[in-house]
TIFIVEX-25593 format. One line per 10 residues: number of its first residue (from 1); their letters; for each residue z, x, y of C-alpha. Coordinates in steps of 0.001 Angstrom, whole numbers. Layout:
residues N
NUM = A = Z,X,Y ~ ...
This chain:
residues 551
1 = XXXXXXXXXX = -3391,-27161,35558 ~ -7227,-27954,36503 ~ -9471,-25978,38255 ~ -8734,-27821,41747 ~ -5017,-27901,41274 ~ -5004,-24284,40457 ~ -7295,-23393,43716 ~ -5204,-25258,45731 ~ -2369,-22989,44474 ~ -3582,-19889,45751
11 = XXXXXXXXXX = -4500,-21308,48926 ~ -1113,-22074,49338 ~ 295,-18429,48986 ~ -95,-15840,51988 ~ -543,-12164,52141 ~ -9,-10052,55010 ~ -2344,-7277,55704 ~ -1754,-4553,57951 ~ -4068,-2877,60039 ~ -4696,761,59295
21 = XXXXXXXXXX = -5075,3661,61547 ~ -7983,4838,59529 ~ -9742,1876,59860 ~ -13503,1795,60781 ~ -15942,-197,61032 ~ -19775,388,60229 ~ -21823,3054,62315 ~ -24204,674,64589 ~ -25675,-2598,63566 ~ -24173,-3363,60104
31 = XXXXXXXXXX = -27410,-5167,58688 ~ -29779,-1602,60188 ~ -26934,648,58813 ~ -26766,-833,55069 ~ -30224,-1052,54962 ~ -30573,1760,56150 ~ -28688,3454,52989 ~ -32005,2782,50464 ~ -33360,5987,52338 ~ -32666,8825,50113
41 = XXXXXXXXXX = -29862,11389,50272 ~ -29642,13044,46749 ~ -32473,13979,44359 ~ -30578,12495,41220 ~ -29100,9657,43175 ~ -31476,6808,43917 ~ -30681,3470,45825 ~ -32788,1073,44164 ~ -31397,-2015,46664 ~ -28886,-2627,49951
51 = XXXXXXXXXX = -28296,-5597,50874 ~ -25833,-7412,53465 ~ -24003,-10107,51486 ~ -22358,-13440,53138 ~ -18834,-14348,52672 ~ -18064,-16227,49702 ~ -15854,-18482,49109 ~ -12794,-18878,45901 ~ -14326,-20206,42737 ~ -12012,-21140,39940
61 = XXXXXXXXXX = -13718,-21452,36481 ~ -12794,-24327,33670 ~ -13125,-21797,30984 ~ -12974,-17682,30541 ~ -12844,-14679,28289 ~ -9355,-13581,30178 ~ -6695,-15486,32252 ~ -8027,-13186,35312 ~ -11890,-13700,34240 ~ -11207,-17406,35459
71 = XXXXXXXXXX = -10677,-16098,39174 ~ -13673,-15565,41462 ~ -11921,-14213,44560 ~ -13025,-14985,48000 ~ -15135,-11597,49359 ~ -15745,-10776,53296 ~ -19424,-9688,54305 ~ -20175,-6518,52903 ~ -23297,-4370,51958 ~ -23908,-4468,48324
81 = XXXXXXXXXX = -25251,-1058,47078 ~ -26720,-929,44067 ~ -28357,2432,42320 ~ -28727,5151,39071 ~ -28152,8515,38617 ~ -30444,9945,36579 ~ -30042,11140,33524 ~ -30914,15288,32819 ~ -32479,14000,29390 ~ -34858,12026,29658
91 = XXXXXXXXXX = -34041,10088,26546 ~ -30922,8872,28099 ~ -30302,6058,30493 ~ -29472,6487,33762 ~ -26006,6058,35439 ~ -26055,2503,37171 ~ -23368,1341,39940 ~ -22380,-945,42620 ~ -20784,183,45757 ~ -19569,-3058,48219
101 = XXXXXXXXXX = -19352,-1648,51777 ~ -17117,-4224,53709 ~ -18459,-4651,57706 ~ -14334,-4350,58202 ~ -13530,-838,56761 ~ -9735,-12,56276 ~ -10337,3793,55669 ~ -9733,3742,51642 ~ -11466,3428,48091 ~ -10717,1333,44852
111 = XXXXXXXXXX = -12979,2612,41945 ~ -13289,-314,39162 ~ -12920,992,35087 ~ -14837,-378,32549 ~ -13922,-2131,28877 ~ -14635,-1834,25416 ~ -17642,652,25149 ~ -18368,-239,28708 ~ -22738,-1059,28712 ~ -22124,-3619,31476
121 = XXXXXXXXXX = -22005,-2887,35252 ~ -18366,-3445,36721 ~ -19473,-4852,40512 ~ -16362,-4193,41612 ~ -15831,-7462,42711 ~ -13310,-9246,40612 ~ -9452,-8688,40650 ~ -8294,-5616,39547 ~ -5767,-5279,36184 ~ -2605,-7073,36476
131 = XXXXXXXXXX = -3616,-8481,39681 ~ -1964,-11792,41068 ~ -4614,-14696,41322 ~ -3597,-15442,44479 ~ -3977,-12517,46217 ~ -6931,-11532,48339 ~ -9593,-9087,46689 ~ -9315,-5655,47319 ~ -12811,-5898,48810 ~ -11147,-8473,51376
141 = XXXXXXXXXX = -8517,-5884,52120 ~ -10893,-3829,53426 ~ -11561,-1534,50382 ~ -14722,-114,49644 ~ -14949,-1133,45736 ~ -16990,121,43444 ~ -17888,626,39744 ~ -20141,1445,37178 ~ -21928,576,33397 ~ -20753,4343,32283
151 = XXXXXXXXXX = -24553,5225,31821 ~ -25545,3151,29245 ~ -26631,-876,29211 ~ -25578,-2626,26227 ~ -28500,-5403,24753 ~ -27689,-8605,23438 ~ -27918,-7943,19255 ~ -26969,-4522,19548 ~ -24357,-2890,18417 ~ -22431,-1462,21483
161 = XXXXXXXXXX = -21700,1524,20087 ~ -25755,2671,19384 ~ -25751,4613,22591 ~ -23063,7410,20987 ~ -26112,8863,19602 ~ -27393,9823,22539 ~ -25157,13336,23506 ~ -25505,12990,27025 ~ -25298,9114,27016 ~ -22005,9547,25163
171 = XXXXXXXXXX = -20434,12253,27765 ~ -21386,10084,30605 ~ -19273,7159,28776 ~ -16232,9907,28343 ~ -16157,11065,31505 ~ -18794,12118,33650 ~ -20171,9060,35201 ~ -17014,7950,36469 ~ -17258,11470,38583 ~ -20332,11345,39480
181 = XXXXXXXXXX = -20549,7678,40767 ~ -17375,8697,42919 ~ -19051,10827,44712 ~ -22148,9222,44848 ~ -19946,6190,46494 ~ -18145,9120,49086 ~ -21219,9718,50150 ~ -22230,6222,50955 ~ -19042,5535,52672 ~ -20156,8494,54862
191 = XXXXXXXXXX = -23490,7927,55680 ~ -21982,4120,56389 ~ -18689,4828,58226 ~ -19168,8406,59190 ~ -16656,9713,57570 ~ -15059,9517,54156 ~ -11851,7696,52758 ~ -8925,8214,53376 ~ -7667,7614,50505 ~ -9112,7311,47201
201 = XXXXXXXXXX = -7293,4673,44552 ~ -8224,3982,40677 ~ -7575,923,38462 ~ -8489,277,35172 ~ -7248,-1516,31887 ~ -8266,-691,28612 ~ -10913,1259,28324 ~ -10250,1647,31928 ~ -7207,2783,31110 ~ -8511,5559,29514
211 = XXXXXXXXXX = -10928,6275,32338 ~ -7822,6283,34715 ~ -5743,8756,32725 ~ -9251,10300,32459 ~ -9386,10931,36215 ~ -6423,12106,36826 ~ -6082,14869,33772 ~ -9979,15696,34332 ~ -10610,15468,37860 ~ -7163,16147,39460
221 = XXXXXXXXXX = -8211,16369,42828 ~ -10379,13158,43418 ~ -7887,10720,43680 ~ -4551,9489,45348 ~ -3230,6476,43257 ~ -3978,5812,39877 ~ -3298,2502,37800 ~ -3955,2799,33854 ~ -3006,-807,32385 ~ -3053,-603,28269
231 = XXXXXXXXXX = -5175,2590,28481 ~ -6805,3525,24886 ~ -5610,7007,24956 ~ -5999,9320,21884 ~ -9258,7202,21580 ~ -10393,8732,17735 ~ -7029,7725,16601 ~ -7655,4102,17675 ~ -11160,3889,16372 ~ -9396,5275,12634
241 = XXXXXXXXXX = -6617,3236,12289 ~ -8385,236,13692 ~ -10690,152,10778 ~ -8241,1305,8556 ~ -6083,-2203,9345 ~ -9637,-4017,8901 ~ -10110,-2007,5617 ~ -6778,-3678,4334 ~ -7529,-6914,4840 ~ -10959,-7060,2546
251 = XXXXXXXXXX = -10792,-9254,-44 ~ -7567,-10386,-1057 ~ -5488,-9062,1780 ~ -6876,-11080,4442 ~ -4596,-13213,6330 ~ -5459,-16817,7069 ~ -4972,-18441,10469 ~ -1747,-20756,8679 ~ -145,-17911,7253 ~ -382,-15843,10936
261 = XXXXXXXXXX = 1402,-18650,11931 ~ 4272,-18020,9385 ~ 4130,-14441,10342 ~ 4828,-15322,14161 ~ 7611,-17804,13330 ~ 9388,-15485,11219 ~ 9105,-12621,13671 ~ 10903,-15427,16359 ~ 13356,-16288,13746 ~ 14669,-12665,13185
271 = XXXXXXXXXX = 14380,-11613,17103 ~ 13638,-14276,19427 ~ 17460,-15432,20026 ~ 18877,-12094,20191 ~ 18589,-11581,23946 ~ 20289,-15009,24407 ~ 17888,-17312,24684 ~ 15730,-19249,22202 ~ 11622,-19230,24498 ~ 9365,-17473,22146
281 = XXXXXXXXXX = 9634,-14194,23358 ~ 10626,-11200,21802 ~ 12433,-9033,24642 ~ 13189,-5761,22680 ~ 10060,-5743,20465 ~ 11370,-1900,19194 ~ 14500,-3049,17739 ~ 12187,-6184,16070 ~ 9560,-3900,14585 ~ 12511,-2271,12435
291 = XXXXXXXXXX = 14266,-5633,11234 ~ 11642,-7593,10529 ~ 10481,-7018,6694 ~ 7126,-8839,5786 ~ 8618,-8494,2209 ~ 11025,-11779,3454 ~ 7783,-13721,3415 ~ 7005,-13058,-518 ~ 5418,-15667,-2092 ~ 7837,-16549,-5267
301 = XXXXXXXXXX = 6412,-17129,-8753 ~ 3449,-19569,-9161 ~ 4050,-20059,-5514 ~ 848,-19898,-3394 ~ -735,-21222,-458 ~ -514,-21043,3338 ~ 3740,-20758,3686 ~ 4416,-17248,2064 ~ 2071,-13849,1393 ~ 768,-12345,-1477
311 = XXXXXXXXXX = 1359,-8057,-2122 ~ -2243,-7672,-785 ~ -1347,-9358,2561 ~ 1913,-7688,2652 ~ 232,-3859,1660 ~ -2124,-5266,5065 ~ 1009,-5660,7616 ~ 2480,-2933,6586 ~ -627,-515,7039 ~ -1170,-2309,10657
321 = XXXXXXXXXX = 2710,-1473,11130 ~ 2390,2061,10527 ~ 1253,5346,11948 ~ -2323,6811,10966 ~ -2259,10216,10032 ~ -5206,12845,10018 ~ -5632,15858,8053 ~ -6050,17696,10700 ~ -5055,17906,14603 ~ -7112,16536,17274
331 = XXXXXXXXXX = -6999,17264,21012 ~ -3923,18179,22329 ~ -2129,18500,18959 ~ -2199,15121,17961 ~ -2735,14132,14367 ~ -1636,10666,13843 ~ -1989,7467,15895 ~ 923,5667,15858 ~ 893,1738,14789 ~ 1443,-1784,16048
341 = XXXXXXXXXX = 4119,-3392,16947 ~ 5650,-7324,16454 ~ 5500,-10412,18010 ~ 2723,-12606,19906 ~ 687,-12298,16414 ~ -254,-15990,16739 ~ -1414,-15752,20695 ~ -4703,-18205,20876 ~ -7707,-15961,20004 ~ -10181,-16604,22846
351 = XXXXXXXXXX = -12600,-13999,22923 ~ -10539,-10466,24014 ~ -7908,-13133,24597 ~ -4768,-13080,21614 ~ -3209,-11429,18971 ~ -3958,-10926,15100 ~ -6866,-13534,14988 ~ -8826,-11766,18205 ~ -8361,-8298,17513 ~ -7315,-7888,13853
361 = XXXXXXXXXX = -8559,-10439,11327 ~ -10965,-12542,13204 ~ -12011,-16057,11553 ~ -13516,-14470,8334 ~ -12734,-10816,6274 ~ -14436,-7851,7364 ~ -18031,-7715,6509 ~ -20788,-4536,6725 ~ -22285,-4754,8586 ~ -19380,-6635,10542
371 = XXXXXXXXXX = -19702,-10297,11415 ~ -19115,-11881,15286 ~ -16575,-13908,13232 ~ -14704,-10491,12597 ~ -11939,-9180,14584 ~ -13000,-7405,17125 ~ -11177,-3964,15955 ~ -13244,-4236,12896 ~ -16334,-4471,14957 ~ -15033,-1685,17412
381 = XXXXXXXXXX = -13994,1038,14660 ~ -16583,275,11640 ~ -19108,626,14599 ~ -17706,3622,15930 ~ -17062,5184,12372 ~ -20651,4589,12234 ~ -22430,5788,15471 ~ -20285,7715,17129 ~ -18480,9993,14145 ~ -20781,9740,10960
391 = XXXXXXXXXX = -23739,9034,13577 ~ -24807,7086,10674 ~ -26071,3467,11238 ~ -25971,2654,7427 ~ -22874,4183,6520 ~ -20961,2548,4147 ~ -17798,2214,6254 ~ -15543,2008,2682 ~ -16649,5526,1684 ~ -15872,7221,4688
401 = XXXXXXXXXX = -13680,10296,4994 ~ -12575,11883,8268 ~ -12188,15460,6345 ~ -16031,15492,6029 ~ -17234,14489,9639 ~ -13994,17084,11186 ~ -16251,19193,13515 ~ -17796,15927,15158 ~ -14025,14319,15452 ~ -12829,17165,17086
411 = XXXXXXXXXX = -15929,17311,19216 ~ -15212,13426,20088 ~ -11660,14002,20445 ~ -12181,16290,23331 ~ -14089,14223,24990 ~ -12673,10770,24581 ~ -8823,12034,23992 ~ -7160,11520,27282 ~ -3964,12646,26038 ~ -3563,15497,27924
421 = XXXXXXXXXX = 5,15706,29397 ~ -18,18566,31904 ~ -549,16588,34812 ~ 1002,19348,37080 ~ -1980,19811,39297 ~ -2299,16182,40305 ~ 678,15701,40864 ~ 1047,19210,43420 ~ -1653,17370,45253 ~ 644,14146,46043
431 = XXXXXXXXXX = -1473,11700,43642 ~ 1034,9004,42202 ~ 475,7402,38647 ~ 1324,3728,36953 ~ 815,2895,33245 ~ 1597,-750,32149 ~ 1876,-1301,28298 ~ 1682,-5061,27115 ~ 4136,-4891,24207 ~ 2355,-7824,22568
441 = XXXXXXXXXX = -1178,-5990,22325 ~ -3390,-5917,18629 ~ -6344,-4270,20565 ~ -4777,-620,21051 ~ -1078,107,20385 ~ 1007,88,23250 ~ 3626,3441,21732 ~ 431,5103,22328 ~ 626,5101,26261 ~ 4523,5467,25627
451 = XXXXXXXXXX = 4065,8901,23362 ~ 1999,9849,26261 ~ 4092,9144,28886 ~ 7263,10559,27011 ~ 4873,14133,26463 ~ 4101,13989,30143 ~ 8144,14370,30353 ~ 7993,16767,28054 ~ 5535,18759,29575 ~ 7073,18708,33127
461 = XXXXXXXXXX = 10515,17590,32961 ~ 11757,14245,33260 ~ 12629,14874,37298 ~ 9309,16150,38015 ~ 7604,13187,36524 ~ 9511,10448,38263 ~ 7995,12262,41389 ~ 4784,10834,40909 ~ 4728,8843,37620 ~ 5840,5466,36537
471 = XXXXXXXXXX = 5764,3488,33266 ~ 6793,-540,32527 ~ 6147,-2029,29516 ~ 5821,-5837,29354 ~ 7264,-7644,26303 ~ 5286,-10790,25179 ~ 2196,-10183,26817 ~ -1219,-9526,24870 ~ -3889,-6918,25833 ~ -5506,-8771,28406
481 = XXXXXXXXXX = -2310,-10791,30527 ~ -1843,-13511,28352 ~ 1566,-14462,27038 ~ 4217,-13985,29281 ~ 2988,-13335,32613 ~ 3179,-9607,34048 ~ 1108,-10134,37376 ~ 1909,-7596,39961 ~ 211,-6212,42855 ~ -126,-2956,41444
491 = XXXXXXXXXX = -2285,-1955,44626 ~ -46,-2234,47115 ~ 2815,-542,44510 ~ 152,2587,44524 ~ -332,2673,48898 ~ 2702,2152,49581 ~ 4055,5521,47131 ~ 1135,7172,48090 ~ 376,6683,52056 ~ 4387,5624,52521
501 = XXXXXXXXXX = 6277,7540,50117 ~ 7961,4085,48514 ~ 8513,5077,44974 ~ 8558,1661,42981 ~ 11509,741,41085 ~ 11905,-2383,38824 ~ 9045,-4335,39869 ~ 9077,-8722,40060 ~ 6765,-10199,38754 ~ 4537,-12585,40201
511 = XXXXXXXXXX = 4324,-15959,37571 ~ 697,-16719,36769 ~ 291,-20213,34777 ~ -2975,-21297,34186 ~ -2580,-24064,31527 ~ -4774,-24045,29201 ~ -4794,-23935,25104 ~ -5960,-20847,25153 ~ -3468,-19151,27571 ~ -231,-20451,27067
521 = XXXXXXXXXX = 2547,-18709,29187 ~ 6060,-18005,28712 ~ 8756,-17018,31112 ~ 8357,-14150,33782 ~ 10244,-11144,33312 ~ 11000,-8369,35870 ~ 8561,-5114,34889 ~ 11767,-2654,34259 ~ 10771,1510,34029 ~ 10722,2773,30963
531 = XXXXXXXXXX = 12601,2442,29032 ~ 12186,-1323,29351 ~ 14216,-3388,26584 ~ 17736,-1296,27092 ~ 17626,-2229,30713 ~ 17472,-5842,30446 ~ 20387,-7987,31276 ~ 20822,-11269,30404 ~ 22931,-13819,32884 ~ 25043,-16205,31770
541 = XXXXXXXXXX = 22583,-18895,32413 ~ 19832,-16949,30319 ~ 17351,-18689,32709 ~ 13893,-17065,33660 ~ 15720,-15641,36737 ~ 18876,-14569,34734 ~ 17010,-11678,33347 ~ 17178,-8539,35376 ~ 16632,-4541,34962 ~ 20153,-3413,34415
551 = X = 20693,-339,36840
């Protein structure tokens, strides 16, 4: 679908919006009153520009990093905020943000998370995680939305990681600016709307993820609904075991673009069928991970080439497959990081777009200092290995051993680690939490955020939990929505639990298709609560719609 079909698309869909009874609008004349903001109201928090903003209209782009990154919704007027908090060292960068202030206030908050090793300002002004494209922004809702670059900005030739060796740059990543930027944006909405928000909401995916688990483990008490989509919890086990997979495909055991290929088509060819219907999707990707032996895809005597694998290839699968261990525990008591799953290996690598190629091989073997051609796990962990645990730039990546840098890792790991399962104190306070796992991800492994939800039911009981905390899992899609589509409006899911008490069940999902090489779809599944694959149901048709969350 082009760019004009597509916008004509989402035209075509309506929302309804309903008017809140903590609605406001701005105190005065909204031009004098966001202007008015510049003036100073905290000695560490400076507003370096406010500016009233036009509405703009849907833009649609040809081409972009993530099925969601093609999507420029359509935004209200609004005061655009932008401002630092500075830093206590003075080697350290400040804390940068946007706050958008719509003229039409509807009484509540969406904070934005970050990505990767954040270093870029999140406006705030996109679609949040998971979001249907059709939908109007969250800003156009009536939201005040608002984000930040996690004190630190990341410079073209850099690697993104060279902040870590700044302490205070590196706490502000783990944790702190997220805090501090929500209040600095409370404040705002304050001095704007004379009072605060109502309610206070948190997305994120990835990295955001993290930061939304972060939140509500950390900072209890500062928000109401929480969305973590693929969150990259038990962070130092992800950096580890990512490089460890790159690590195993150096030299020999590097997999070529054909022979990812095979690897996809055999994973269809043990799995795909078994839920009754042959569409290049693997439903129960569990039950695949166990009967699907690499070994199958042996090359024979003096047989070589791109249709079977060598040992060294078959040594590399099998070390993405399983769990990393450490030596020692890390935060919370974890020592391992447990490892990828099957299927959606051969998913069009466009940058964070795909599977293997995008996040674990990459178009050439890992280098060191890595290549842009290398996957970007390689680039990710080696980095990290190098800045943030070693905090040595020229580290020979190959030599390093966790047992020698322990006191740092542990230092990292409570820091980063958002694997914290006593969540007891947010949830006394009525806040209400969603985690989405994409069963198809290469960039962090998906039984990460399933361990942690599982410990959470540990940790409070499994009745207590489904008070205020829901998991789905999404089989065939990759890390950032592409592969089978698993668009929901995970923002009204979170007001309506938290402002109407409307605890979401099995969840439909809305079916995204923006055609394209790079992001082909498959069919829509319902989002069932975990556990996902033993609650699916196929009809008798086993159509798209046939599929449902058995009860």
């Amino acid at each position: 679908m082009h760019a004009g079909a597509l916008l004509a698309s989402l035209f075509a869909t309506t929302w309804f919006l309903t008017v809140d009874a903590t609605a406001a609008k701005m105190v005065g004349d909204a031009a004098a009153t966001c202007s008015d903001l510049i003036r100073p109201a905290d000695n560490a928090v400076r507003i370096d520009s406010a500016t009233m903003i036009a509405p703009s209209q849907l833009a649609v782009a040809e081409r972009a990093p993530t099925p969601a990154g093609r999507i420029a919704p359509p935004n209200p007027e609004f005061c655009k905020v932008l401002g630092q908090i500075a830093p206590s060292d003075p080697r350290a960068p400040p804390i940068k943000f946007q706050v958008n202030l719509p003229v039409e206030w509807n009484g509540r908050s969406l904070q934005y998370g970050g990505g990767g090793f954040n270093g870029v300002l999140i406006t705030g002004l996109a679609l949040p995680p998971a979001y249907p494209f059709g939908a109007p922004s969250p800003l156009a809702r009536g939201f005040v939305t608002y984000g930040t670059d996690s004190g630190h900005e990341t410079r073209p030739g850099e690697p993104p990681q060279l902040f870590a060796l700044n302490d205070e740059a590196f706490e502000n990543f783990a944790h702190r600016s997220y805090k501090r930027v929500r209040d600095a944006a409370v404040a705002l909405m304050v001095r704007a709307y004379g009072k605060p928000p109502a309610k206070l909401y948190f997305m994120g995916s990835s990295e955001g993820g993290r930061e939304a688990l972060t939140m509500a483990q950390r900072y209890p008490d500062d928000f109401d609904g929480i969305f973590a989509r693929v969150p990259v919890i038990n962070w130092v086990g992800l950096q580890h075991a990512g490089t460890r997979s790159g690590l195993a495909t150096m030299g020999e055991g590097w997999i070529r673009p054909a022979q990812v290929e095979l690897v996809a088509k055999a994973v269809l060819a043990a799995c795909d069928k078994e839920d009754g219907a042959e569409d290049q999707l693997v439903l129960n990707p569990v039950g695949c991970k166990a009967k699907f032996q690499p070994e199958s895809l042996r090359c024979a005597a003096e047989q070589s080439g791109d249709q079977c694998l060598t040992e060294a290839q078959i040594a590399a699968i099998r070390t993405l497959h399983a769990t990393y261990k450490f030596s020692f525990p890390l935060e919370n008591g974890l020592d391992d990081y447990p490892g990828w799953g099957v299927s959606g290996e051969n998913t069009p690598a466009f940058g964070p777009t795909g599977g293997w190629v995008a996040w674990w091989l990459g178009k050439a073997a890992p280098a060191q200092p890595p290549l842009p051609a290398n996957g970007i796990a390689w680039i990710y962990g080696a980095g990290g290995i190098q800045y943030v645990f070693a905090r040595d730039p020229k580290l020979d990546v190959t030599t390093y051993r966790p047992e020698d840098h322990k006191e740092r890792l542990l230092q990292v790991s409570q820091l980063m680690d958002s694997t914290n399962p006593d969540l007891s104190r947010f949830a006394a306070r009525g806040g209400k939490l969603v985690i989405l796992e994409n069963m198809a991800d290469y960039a962090q492994s998906p039984y990460a955020g399933i361990r942690y939800f599982e410990n959470v039911q540990r940790a409070l009981g499994r009745e207590k939990t489904a008070e205020f905390a829901r998991l789905y899992t999404a089989p065939g899609v990759d890390h950032v929505g592409s592969g089978a589509p698993a668009n929901v409006d995970m923002l009204t899911v979170l007001v309506d639990w938290v402002e109407n008490g409307k605890a979401p069940g099995d969840l439909e999902v809305i079916e995204q298709k923006i055609e394209a090489p790079e992001f082909e779809t498959t069919r829509a599944l319902p989002l069932c609560q975990w556990p996902a694959w033993p609650h699916y149901k196929s009809g008798p048709t086993s159509s798209a719609a046939s599929f449902t969350c058995a009860p």
